[in-house]
C-alpha positions as MATLAB code, in Angstrom:
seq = 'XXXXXXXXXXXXXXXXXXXXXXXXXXXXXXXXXXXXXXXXXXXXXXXXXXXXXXXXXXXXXXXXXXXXXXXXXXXXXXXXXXXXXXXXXXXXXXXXXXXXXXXXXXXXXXXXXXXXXXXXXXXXXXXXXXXXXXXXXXXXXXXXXXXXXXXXXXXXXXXXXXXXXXXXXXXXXXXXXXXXXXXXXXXXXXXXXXXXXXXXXXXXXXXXXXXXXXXXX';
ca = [
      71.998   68.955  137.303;
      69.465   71.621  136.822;
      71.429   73.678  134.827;
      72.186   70.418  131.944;
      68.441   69.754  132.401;
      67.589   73.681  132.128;
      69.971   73.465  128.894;
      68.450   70.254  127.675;
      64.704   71.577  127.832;
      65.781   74.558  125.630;
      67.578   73.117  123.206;
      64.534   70.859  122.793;
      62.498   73.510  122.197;
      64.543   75.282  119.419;
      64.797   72.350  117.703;
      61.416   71.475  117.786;
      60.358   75.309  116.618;
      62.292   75.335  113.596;
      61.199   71.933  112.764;
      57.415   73.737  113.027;
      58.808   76.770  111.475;
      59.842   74.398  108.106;
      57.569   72.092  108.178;
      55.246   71.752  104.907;
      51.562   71.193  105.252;
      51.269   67.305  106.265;
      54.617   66.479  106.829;
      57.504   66.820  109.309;
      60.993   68.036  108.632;
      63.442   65.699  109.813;
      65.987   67.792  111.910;
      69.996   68.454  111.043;
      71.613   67.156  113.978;
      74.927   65.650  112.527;
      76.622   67.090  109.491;
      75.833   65.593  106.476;
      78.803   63.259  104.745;
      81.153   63.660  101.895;
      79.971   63.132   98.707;
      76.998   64.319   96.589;
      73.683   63.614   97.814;
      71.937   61.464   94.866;
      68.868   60.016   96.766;
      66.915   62.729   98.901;
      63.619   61.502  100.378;
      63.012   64.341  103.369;
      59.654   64.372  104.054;
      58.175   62.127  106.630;
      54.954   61.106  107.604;
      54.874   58.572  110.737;
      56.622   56.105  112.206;
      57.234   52.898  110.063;
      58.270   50.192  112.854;
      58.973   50.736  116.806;
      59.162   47.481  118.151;
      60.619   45.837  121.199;
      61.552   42.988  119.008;
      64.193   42.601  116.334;
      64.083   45.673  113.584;
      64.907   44.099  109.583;
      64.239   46.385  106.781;
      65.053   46.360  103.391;
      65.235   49.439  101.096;
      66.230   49.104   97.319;
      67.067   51.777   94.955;
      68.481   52.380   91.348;
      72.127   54.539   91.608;
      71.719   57.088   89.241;
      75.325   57.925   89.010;
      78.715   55.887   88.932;
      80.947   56.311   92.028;
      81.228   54.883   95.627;
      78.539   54.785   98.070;
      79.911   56.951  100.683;
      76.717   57.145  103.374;
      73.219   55.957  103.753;
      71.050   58.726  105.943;
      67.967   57.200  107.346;
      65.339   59.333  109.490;
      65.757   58.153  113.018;
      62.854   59.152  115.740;
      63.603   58.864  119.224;
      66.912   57.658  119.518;
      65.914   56.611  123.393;
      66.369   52.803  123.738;
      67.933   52.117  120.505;
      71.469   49.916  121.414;
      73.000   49.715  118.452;
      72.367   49.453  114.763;
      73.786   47.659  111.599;
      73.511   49.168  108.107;
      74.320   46.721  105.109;
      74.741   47.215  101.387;
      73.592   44.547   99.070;
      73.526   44.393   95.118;
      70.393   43.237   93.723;
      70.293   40.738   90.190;
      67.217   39.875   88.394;
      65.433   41.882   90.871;
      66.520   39.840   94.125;
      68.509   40.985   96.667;
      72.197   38.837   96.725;
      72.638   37.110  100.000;
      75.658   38.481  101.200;
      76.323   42.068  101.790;
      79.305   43.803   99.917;
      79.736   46.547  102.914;
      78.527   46.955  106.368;
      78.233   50.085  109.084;
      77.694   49.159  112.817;
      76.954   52.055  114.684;
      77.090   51.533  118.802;
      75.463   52.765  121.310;
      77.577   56.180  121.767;
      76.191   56.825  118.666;
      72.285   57.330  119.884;
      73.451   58.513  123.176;
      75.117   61.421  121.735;
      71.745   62.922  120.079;
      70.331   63.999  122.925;
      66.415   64.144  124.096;
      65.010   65.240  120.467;
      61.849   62.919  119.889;
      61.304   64.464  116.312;
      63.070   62.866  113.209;
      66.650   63.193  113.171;
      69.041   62.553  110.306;
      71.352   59.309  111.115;
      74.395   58.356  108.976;
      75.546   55.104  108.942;
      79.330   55.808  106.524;
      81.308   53.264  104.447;
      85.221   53.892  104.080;
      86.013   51.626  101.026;
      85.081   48.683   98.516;
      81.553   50.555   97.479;
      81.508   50.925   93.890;
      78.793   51.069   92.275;
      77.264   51.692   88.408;
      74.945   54.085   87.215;
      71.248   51.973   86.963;
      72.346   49.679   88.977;
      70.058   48.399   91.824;
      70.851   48.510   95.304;
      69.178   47.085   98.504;
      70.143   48.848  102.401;
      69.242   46.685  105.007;
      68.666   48.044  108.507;
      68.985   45.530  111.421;
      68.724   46.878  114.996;
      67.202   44.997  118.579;
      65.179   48.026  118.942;
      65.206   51.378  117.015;
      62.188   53.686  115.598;
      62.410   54.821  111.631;
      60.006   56.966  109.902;
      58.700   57.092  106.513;
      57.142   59.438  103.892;
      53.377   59.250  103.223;
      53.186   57.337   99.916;
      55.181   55.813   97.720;
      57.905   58.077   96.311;
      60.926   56.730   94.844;
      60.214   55.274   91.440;
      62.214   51.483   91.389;
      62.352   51.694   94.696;
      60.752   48.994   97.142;
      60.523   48.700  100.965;
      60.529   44.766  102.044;
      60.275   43.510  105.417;
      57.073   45.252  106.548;
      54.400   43.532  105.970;
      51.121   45.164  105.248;
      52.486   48.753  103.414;
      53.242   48.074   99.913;
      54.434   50.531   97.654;
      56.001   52.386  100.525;
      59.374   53.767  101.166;
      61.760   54.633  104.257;
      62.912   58.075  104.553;
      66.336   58.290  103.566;
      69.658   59.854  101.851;
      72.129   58.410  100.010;
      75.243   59.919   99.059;
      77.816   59.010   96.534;
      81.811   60.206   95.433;
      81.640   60.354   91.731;
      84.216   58.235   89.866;
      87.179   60.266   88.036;
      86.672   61.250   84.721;
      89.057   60.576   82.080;
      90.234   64.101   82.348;
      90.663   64.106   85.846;
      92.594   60.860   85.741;
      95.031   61.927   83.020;
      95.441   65.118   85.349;
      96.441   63.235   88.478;
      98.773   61.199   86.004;
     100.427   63.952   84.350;
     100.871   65.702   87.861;
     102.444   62.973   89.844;
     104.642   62.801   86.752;
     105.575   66.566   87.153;
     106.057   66.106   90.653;
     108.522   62.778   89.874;
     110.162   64.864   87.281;
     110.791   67.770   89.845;
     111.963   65.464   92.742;
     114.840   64.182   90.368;
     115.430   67.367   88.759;
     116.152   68.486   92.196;
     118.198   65.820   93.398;
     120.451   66.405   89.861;
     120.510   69.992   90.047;
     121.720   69.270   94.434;
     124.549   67.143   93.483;
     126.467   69.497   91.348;
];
């Protein structure tokens, strides 16, 4: 036991030492602790300021903001603070029109309890991925909403507003401010790309049959 505490205390304090070595002048540098997901990152809000909500009541927060590229939402990264207490957490996508947010989600990430229990004693902000498999295409300039439901959990936020279209609802009395987060996106095949993959299955077809002639005689 004193040897995983002895452990525990040190990484703590590495962590929190390069998080002072990077840090910018007012801000905090939200640390690495899971590797990041597939795709290209196409939203990157890093810096952090304070905490946005820790409550010991239900957590709902909204977070829209305009895709800037066509593809598949692959990952939302929020910044998570003390993961201590936090039992589970649901991520959901929704598509906005006219500027409202739809009613029903189009895809949802649940992330459990072995989730939080695996990031260990860090109290400074850590990146959290909540990941989508399928069925989240999206459109370049089209709006999107995140909503982040949890019994308990502790979020973080930059200082000011800094994401142009974007909007965080649910809390009252901070307009104009933002959650910290990622999001990250596979871009949708090109023409070329798909003409490629056509013309090589075709080879590959072509080769498969050639073969099978070729073994017969």
């Amino acid at each position: 036991m004193k040897v995983s505490l002895g452990r525990s205390c040190l990484a703590l304090a590495a962590v929190l030492l390069a998080a002072a070595l990077r840090a910018d002048a007012g801000a905090l540098v939200v640390v690495e602790w899971f590797p990041q997901p597939a795709g290209s990152r196409i939203i990157n809000q890093p810096q952090v300021a304070g905490v946005l909500r820790n409550d010991s009541h239900n957590m709902d927060l909204t977070q829209t903001f305009t895709v800037t590229s066509s593809g598949s939402l692959a990952a939302i990264g929020f910044a998570l603070g003390s993961s201590d207490g936090t039992p589970s957490l649901t991520l959901s996508l929704y598509r906005m029109s006219g500027g409202i947010v739809e009613a029903a989600p189009f895809a949802t990430s649940f992330l459990p309890r072995e989730y939080f229990e695996n990031i260990g004693p860090q109290t400074v902000p850590i990146w959290a991925y909540a990941g989508f498999s399928s069925g989240t295409e999206v459109t370049a300039g089209e709006q999107i909403a995140f909503r982040i439901q949890s019994p308990f959990a502790e979020l973080w936020g930059p200082r000011s507003d800094v994401l142009p279209d974007g909007e965080l609802v649910g809390f009252p009395g901070v307009p104009g401010e933002d959650m910290a987060f990622r999001a990250y996106l596979i871009p949708e095949p090109t023409a070329g790309a798909m003409i490629g993959s056509a013309l090589c299955l075709l080879l590959t077809s072509f080769g498969r049959r050639l073969g099978g002639i070729i073994g017969r005689w």
